[in-house]
mmCIF file of the C-alpha atoms, coordinates in Angstrom:
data_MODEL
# 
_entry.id   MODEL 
# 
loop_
_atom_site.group_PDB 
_atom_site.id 
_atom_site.type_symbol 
_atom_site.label_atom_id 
_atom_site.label_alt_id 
_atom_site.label_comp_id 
_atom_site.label_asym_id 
_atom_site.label_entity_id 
_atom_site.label_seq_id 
_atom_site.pdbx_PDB_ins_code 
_atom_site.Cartn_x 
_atom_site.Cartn_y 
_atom_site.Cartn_z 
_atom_site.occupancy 
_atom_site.B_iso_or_equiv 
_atom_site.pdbx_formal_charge 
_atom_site.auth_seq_id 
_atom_site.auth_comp_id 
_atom_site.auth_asym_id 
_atom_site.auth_atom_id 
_atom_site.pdbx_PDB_model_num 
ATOM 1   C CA . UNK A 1 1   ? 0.000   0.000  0.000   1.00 0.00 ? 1   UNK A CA 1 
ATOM 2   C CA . UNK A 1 2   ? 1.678   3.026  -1.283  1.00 0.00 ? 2   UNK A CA 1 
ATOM 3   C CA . UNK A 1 3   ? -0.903  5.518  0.054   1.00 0.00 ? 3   UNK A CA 1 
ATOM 4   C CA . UNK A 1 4   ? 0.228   9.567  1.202   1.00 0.00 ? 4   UNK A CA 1 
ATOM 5   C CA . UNK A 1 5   ? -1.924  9.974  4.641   1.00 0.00 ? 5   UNK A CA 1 
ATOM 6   C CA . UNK A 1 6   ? -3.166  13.711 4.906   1.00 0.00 ? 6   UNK A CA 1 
ATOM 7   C CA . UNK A 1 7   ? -3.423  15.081 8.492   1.00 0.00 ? 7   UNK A CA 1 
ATOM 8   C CA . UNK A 1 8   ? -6.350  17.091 9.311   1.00 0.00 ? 8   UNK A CA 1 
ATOM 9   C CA . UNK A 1 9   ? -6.616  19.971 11.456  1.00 0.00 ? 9   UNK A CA 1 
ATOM 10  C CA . UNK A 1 10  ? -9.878  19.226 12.639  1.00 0.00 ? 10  UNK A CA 1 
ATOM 11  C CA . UNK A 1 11  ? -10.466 17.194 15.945  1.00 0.00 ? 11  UNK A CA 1 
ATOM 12  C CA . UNK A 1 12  ? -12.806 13.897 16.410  1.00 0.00 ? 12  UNK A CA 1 
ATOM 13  C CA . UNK A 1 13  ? -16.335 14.841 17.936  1.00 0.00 ? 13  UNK A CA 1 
ATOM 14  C CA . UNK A 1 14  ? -16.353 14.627 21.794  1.00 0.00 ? 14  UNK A CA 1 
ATOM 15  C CA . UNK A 1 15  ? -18.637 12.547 23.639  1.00 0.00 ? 15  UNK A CA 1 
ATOM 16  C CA . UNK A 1 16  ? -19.500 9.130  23.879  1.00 0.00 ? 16  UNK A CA 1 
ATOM 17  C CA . UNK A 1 17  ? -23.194 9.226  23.930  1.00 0.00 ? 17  UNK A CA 1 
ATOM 18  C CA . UNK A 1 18  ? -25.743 8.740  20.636  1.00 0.00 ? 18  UNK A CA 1 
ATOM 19  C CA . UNK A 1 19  ? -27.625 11.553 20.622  1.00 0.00 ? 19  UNK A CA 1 
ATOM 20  C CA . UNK A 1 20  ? -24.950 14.329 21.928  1.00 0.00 ? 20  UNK A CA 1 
ATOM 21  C CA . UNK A 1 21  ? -22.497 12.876 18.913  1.00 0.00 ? 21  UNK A CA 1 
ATOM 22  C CA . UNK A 1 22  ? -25.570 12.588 16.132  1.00 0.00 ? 22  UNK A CA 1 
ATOM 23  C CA . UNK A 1 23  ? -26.299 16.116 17.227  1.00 0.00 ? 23  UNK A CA 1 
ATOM 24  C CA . UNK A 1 24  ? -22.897 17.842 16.635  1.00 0.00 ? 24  UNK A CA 1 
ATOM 25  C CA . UNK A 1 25  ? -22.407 15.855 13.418  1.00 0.00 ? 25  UNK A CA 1 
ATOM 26  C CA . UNK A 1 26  ? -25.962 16.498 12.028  1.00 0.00 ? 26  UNK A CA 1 
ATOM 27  C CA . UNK A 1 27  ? -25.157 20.593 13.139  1.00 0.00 ? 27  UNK A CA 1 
ATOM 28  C CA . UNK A 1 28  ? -22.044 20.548 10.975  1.00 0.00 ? 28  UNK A CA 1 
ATOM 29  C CA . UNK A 1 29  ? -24.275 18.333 7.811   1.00 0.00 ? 29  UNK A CA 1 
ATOM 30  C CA . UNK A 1 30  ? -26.875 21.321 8.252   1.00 0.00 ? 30  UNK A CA 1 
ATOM 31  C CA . UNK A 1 31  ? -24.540 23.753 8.139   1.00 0.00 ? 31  UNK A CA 1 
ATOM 32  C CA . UNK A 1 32  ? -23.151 22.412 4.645   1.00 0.00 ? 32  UNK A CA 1 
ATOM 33  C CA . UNK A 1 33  ? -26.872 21.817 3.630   1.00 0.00 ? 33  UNK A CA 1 
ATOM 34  C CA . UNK A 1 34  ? -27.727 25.386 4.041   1.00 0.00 ? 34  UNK A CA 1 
ATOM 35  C CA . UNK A 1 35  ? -24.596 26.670 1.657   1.00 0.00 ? 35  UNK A CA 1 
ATOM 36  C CA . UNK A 1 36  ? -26.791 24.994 -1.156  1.00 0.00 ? 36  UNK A CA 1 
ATOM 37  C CA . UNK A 1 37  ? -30.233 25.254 -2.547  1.00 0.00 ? 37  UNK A CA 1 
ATOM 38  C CA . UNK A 1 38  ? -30.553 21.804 -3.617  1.00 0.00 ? 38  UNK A CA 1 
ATOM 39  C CA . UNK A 1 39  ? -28.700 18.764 -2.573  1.00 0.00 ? 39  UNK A CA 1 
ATOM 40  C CA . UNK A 1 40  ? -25.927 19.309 0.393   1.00 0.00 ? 40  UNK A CA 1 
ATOM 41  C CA . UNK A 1 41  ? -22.364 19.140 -1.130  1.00 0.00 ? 41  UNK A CA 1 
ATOM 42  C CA . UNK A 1 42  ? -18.799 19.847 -0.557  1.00 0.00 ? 42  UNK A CA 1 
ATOM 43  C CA . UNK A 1 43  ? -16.512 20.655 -3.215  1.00 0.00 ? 43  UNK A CA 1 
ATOM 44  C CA . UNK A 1 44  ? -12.858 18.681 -3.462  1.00 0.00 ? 44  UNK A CA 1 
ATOM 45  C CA . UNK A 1 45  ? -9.500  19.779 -4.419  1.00 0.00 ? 45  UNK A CA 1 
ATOM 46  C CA . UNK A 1 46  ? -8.320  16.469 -5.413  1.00 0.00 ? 46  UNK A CA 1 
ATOM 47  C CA . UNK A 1 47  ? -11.568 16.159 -7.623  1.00 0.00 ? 47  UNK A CA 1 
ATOM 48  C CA . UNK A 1 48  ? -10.764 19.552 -9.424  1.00 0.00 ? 48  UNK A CA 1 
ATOM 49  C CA . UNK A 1 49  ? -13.850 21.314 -7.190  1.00 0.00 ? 49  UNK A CA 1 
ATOM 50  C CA . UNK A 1 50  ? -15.991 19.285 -8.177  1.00 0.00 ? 50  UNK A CA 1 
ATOM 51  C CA . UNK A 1 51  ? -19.085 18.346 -6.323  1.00 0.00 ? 51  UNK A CA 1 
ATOM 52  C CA . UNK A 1 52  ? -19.158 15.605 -3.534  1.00 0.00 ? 52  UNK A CA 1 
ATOM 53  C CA . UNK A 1 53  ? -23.090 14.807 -2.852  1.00 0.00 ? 53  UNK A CA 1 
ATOM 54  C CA . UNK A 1 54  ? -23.182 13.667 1.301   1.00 0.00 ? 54  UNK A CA 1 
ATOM 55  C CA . UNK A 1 55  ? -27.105 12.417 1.346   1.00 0.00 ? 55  UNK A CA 1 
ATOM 56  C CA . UNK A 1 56  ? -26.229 9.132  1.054   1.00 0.00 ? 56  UNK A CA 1 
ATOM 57  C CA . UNK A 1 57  ? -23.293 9.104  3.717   1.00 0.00 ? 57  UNK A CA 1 
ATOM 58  C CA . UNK A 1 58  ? -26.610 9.251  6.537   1.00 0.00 ? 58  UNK A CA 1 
ATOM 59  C CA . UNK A 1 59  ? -28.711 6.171  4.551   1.00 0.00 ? 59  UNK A CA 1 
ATOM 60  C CA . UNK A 1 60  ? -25.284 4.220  4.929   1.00 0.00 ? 60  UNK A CA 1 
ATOM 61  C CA . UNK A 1 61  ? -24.861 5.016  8.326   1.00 0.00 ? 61  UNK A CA 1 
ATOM 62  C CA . UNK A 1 62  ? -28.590 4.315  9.360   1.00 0.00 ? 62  UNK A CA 1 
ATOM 63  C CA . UNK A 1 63  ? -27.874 1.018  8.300   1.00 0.00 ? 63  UNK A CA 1 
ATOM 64  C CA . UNK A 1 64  ? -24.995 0.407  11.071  1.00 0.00 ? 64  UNK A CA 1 
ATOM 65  C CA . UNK A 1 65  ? -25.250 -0.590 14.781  1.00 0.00 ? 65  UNK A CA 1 
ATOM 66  C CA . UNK A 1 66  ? -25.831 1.980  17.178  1.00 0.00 ? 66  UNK A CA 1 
ATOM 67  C CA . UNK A 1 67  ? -21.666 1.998  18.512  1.00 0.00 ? 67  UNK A CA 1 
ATOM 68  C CA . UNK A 1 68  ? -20.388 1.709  15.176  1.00 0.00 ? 68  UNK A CA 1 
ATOM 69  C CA . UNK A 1 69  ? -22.834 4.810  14.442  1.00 0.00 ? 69  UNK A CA 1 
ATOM 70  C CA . UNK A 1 70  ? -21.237 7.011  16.884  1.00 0.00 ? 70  UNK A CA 1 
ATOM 71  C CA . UNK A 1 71  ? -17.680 5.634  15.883  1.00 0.00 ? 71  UNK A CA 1 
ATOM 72  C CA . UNK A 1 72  ? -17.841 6.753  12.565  1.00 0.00 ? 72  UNK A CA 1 
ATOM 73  C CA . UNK A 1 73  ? -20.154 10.023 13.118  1.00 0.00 ? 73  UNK A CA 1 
ATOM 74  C CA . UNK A 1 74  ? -16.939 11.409 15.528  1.00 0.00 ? 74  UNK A CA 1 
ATOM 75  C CA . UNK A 1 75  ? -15.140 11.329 12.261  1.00 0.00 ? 75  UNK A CA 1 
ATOM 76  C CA . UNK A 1 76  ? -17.169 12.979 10.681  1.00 0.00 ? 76  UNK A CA 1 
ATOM 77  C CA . UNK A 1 77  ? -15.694 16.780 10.718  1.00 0.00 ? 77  UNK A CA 1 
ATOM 78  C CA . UNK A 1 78  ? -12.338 14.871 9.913   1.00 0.00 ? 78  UNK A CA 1 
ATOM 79  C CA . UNK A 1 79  ? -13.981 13.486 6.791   1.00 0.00 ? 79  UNK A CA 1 
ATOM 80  C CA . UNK A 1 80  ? -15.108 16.538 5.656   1.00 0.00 ? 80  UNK A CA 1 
ATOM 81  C CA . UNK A 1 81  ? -11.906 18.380 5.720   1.00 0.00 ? 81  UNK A CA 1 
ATOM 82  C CA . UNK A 1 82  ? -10.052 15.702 4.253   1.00 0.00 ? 82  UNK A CA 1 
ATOM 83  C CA . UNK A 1 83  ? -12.602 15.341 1.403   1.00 0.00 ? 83  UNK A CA 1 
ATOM 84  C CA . UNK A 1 84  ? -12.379 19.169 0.456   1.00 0.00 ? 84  UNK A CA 1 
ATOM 85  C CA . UNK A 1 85  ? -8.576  19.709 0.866   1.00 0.00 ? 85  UNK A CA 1 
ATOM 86  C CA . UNK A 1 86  ? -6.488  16.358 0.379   1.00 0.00 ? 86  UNK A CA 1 
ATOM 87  C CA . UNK A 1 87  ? -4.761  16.327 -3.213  1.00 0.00 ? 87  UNK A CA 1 
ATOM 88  C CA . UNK A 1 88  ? -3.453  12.743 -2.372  1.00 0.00 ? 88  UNK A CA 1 
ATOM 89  C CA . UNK A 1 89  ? -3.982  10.298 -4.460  1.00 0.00 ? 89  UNK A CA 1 
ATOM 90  C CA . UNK A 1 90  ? -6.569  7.682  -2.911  1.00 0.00 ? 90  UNK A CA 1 
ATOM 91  C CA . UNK A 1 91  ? -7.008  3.622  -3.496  1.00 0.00 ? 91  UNK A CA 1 
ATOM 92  C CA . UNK A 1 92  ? -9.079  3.332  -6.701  1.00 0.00 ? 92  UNK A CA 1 
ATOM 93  C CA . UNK A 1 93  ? -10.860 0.329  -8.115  1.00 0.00 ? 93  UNK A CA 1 
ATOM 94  C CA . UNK A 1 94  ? -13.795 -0.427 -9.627  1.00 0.00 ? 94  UNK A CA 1 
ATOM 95  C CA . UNK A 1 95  ? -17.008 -1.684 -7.759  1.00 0.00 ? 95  UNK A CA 1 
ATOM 96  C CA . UNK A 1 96  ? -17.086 -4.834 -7.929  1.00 0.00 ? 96  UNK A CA 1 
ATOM 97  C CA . UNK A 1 97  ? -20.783 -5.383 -6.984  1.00 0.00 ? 97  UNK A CA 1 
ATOM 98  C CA . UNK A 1 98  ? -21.546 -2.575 -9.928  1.00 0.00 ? 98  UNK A CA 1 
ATOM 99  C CA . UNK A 1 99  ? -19.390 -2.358 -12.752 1.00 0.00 ? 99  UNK A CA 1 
ATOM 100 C CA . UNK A 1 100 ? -21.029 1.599  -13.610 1.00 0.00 ? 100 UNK A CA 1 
ATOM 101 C CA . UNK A 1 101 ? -19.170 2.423  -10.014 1.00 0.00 ? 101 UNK A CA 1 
ATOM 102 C CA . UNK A 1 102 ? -15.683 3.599  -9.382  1.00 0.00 ? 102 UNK A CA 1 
ATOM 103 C CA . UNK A 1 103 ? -14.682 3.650  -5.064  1.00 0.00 ? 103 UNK A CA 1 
ATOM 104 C CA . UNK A 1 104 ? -12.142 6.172  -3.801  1.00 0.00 ? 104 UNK A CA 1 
ATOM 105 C CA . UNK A 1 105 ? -10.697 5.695  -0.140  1.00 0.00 ? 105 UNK A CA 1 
ATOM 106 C CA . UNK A 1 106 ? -8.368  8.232  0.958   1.00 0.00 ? 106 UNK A CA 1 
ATOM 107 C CA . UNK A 1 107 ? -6.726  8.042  4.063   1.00 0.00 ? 107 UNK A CA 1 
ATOM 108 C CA . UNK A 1 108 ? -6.368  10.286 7.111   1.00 0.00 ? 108 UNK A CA 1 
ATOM 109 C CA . UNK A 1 109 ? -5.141  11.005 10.211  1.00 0.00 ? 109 UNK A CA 1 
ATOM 110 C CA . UNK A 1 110 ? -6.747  13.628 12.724  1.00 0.00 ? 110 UNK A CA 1 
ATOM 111 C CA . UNK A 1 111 ? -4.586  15.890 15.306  1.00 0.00 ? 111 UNK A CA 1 
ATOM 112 C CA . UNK A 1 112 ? -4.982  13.196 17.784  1.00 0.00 ? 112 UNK A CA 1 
ATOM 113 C CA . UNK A 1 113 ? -3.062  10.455 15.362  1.00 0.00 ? 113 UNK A CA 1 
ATOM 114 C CA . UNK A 1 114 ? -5.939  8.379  14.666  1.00 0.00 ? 114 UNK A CA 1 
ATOM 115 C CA . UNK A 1 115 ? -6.174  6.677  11.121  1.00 0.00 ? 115 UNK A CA 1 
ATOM 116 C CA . UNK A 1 116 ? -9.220  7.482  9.355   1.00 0.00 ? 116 UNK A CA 1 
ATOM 117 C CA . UNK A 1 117 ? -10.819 6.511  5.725   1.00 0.00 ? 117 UNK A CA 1 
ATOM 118 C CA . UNK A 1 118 ? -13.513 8.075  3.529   1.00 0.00 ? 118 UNK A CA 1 
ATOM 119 C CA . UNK A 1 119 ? -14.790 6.024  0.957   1.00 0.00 ? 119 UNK A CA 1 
ATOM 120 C CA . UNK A 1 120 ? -16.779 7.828  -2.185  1.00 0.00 ? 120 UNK A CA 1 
ATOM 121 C CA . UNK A 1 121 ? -18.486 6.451  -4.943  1.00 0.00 ? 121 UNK A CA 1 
ATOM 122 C CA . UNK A 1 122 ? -18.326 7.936  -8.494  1.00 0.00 ? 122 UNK A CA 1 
ATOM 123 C CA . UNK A 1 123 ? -21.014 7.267  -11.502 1.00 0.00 ? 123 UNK A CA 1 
ATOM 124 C CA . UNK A 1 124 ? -18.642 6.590  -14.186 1.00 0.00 ? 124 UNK A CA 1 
ATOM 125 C CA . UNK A 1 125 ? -21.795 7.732  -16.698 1.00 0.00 ? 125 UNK A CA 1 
ATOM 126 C CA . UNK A 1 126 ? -22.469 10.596 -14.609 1.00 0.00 ? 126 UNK A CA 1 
ATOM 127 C CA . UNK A 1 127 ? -19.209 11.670 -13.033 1.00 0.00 ? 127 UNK A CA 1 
ATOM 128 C CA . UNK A 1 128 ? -21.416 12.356 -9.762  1.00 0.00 ? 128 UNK A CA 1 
ATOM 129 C CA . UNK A 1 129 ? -19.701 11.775 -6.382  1.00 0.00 ? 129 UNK A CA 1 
ATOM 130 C CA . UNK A 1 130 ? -21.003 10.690 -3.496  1.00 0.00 ? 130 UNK A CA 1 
ATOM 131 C CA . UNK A 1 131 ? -19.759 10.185 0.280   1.00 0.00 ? 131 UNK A CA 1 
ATOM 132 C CA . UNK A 1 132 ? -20.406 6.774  1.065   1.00 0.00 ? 132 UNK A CA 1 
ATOM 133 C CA . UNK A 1 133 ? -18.636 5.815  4.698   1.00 0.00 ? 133 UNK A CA 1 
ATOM 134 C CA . UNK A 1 134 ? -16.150 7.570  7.101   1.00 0.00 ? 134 UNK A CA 1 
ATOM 135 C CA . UNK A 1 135 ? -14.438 5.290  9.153   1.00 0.00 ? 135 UNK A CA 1 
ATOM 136 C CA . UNK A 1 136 ? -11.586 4.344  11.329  1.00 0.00 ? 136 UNK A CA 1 
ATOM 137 C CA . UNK A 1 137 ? -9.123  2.225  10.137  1.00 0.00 ? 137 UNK A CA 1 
ATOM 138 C CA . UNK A 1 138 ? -6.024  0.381  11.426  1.00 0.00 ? 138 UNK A CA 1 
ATOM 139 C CA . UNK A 1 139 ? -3.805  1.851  8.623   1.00 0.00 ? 139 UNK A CA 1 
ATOM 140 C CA . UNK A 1 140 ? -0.066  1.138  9.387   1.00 0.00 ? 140 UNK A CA 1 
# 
């Protein structure tokens, strides 16, 4: 894995309960959602400013357990700033489930040294990108 890690400024969400964490994290998704008329977005360096659509980042995570919920909401600041500034190149590769699909993980680490990853999913038709998943991950 030949993969440049870009460190974020931004510090994991504190807190350890559900509804405190889902509340700072859904703030910060509001606050991106009212920058646009339409559909909340972000727009990424490494993707030449283009748009990165995050409505389907919540579906995913809706679909998790309540921890890993929280786990991955804490990141969720993180995610953002890496998404918009990173120029790194991330892992690649085509979805395998749907061929139409390209995935792109970069990796992260926040001010606190924690590995991170934020997987999006581009429409090769399209060229729309969308935030899929921000995780933790045991990068070494």
């Amino acid at each position: 894995m030949n993969t440049k890690i870009y460190r974020v400024k931004s510090k994991k969400l504190a807190g350890t309960d559900f509804k405190e964490i889902h509340k700072k994290a859904f703030n910060l998704y509001k606050e991106i959602n009212g920058r646009s008329k339409r559909r909340p977005h972000i727009r990424s360096i490494y993707f030449k400013k283009n748009k990165i659509f995050l409505g389907l980042f919540w579906q995913h995570l809706h679909e998790k357990h309540f921890k890993e919920q929280v786990r991955r909401m804490k990141f969720f600041p993180c995610g953002i700033e890496l998404i918009k500034f990173t120029s790194f190149d991330p892992e690649s590769k085509e979805n395998h489930n749907k061929r139409s699909e390209l995935l792109h993980r970069f990796t992260g680490i926040t001010s606190e040294n924690e590995h991170f990853s934020v997987q999006i999913k581009e429409d090769k038709q399209s060229g729309e990108k969308f935030l899929i998943s921000i995780f933790p991950s045991d990068y070494k």
